[in-house]
N, C-alpha and C positions, 0 to 999 in steps of 0.2 A: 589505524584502521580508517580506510572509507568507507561510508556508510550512505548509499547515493537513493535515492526515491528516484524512478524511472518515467512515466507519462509526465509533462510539464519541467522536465529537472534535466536527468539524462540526454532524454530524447530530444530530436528535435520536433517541429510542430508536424514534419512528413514522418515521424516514427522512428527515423533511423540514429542511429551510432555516429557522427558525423567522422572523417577521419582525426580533426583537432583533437575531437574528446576521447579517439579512441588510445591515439599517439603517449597523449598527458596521462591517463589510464594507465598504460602500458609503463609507463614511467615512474609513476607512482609506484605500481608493483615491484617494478626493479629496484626503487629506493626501500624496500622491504615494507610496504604496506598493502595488507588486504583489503582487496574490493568488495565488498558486500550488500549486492543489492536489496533493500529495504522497499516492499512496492505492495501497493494493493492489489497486482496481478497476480492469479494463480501460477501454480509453475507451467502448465504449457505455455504460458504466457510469456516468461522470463528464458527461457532455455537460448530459442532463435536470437535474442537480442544480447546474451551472453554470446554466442557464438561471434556477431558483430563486432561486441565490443574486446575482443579478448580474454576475458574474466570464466576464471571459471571456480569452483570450492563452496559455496554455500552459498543462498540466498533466503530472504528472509520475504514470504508470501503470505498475500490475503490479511495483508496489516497487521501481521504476527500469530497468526493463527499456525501457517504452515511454516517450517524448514526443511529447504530442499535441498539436495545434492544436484548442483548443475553436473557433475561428471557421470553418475550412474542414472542422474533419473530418479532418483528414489527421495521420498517423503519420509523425511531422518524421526521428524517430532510432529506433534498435531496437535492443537490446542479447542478442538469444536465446541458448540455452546452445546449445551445440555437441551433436548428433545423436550422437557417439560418448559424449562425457563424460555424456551424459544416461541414455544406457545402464549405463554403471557405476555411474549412483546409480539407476539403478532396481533394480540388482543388490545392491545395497546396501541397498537399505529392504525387500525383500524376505527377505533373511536377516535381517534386525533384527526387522519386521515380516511376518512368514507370512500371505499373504490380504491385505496394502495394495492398497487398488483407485489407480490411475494414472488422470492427466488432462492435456492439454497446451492450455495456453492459448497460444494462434497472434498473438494482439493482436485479432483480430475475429470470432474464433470460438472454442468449445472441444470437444474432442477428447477426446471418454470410452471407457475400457474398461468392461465389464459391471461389474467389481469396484466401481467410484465410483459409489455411488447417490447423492451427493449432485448437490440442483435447486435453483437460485435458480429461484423465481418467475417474476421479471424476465427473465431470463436463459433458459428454456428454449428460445427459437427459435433461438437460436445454438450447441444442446447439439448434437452430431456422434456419433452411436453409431461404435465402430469394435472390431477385432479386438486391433489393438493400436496404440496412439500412437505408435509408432514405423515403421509400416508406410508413414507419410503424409510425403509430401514439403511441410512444411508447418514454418514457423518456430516453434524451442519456446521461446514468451516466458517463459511461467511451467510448468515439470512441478510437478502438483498430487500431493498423497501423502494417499490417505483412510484411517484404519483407526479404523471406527466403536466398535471396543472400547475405545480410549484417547484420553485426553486429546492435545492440541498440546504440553504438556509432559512427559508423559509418553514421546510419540514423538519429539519432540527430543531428550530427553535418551539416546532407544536409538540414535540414529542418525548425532549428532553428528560422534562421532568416528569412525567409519567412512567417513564422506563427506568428511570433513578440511577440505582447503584444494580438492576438485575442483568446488565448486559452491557458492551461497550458501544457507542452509537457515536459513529463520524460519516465522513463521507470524503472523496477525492475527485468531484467536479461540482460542476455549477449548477447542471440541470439536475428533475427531483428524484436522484436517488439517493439513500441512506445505505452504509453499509455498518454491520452492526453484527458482534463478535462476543463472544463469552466471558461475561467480567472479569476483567484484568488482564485482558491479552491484550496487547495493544504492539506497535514495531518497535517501540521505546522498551516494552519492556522483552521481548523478544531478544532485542538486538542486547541489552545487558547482560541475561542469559550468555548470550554468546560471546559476549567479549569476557566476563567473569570466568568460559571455561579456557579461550585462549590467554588469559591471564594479561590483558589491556585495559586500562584503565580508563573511565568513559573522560577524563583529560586528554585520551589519545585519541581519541575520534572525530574526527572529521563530517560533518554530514551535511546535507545537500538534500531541500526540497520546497515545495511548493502551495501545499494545502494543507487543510486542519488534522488530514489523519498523517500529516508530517511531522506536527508543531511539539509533541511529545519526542521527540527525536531528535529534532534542532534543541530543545532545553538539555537533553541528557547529552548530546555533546560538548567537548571541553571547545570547540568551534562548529556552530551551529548556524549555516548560512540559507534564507532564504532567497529564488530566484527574483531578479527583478518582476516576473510575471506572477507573480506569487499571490494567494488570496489576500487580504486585506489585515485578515485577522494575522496569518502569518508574516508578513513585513512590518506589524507594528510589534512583534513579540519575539523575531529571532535575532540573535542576537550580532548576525553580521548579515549582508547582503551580498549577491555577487549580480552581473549581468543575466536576462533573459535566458532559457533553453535555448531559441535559437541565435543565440551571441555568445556559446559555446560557454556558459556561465560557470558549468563547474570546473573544464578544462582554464580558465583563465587562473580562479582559487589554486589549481592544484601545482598549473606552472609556476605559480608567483613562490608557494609555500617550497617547491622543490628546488627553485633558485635564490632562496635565501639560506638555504640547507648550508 
């Protein structure tokens, strides 16, 4: 199995599927291994970029929260945080962070308060103004933590330990948002799930990624590569490296592995 994280990894720095990576992809599959995107995009997120890359059969969303069927559309498993415990980490970032704006990612929609000015492009038709994300009877995939004064590590590091063991708390960029998911969901263990029902051993896996809510997933890999552009944390801790995203870094891995076959 490959097991590829998507923004910073896949992608290139314009978004796209480049033909290299899609070529090796395509190749890989034909040598009989599954593609399996592991991302912290939701699935409208992943659908169009499966289409690019040729890959289609499962993808593993919103850091292990969701599992999606790229062929029907359909949200197979769901893993949300609990409404109450979701409140105690709001309660939480809020005294760490004064003025964090809140977001709750539902699996096919998102749910903002005024505080969260941030807009994917892509993504505004599905933004949901509201009074508060908790008011909505409505599944919380992902609760989003925006505080545009601070870095992602900088607000993990206030928040960590205040939130403990009641929620899972990472992030997949630099600037200050936290993504943060219902204890014990994480893509690592999401992605075991899946390979324990396709009956693949985490020996057989392959994975490919960039940032902290990767690094659980580069460990449970039997080869576990992070990108040359990779966080800091993640290049001192995975256990192989490959070139940049855009130096076609996992296409280069995956030709080398398929021409030593």
């Amino acid at each position: 199995m490959v097991a590829t994280d998507l923004d910073g990894t896949l992608l290139s720095d314009a978004g796209t599927v480049t033909p290299r990576t899609r070529q090796a992809l395509q190749a890989a599959r034909a040598a009989g291994a599954e593609i399996v995107f592991v991302t912290a995009r939701a699935p409208r997120g992943v659908r169009g970029i499966a289409r690019q890359a040729g890959v289609s059969g499962t993808a593993i969303c919103s850091n292990g929260a969701v599992v999606y069927d790229l062929a029907t559309d359909e949200i197979t498993h769901q893993y949300p945080l609990d409404p109450r415990t979701a409140r105690q980490v709001a309660q939480a970032l809020a005294l760490a962070l004064p003025g964090v704006g809140l977001a709750v990612e539902t699996g096919r929609n998102i749910l903002v308060e005024a505080a969260y000015t941030r807009r994917i492009e892509h993504d505004v038709a599905f933004y949901r103004e509201v009074e508060s994300v908790f008011d909505e009877d409505r599944p919380i995939v992902k609760l989003l933590a925006l505080s545009p004064a601070h870095t992602a590590d900088e607000m993990y590091a206030a928040v960590a330990a205040s939130i403990g063991d009641l929620a899972e708390v990472t992030y997949s960029g630099m600037e200050g948002l936290l993504e943060i998911s219902a204890a014990g969901v994480t893509k690592a263990v999401t992605l075991g799930r899946l390979c324990a029902e396709r009956g693949v051993e985490a020996g057989d896996v392959v994975a490919f990624g960039d940032m902290p809510n990767d690094l659980a997933v580069l460990l449970y890999a039997g080869a576990g590569y992070a990108m040359a552009n990779a966080h800091p944390m993640v290049l001192s801790a995975a256990g192989h490296r490959t070139l940049s995203n855009d130096e076609d870094g996992v296409a280069v891995v995956l030709e080398n592995l398929l021409a030593a076959r």
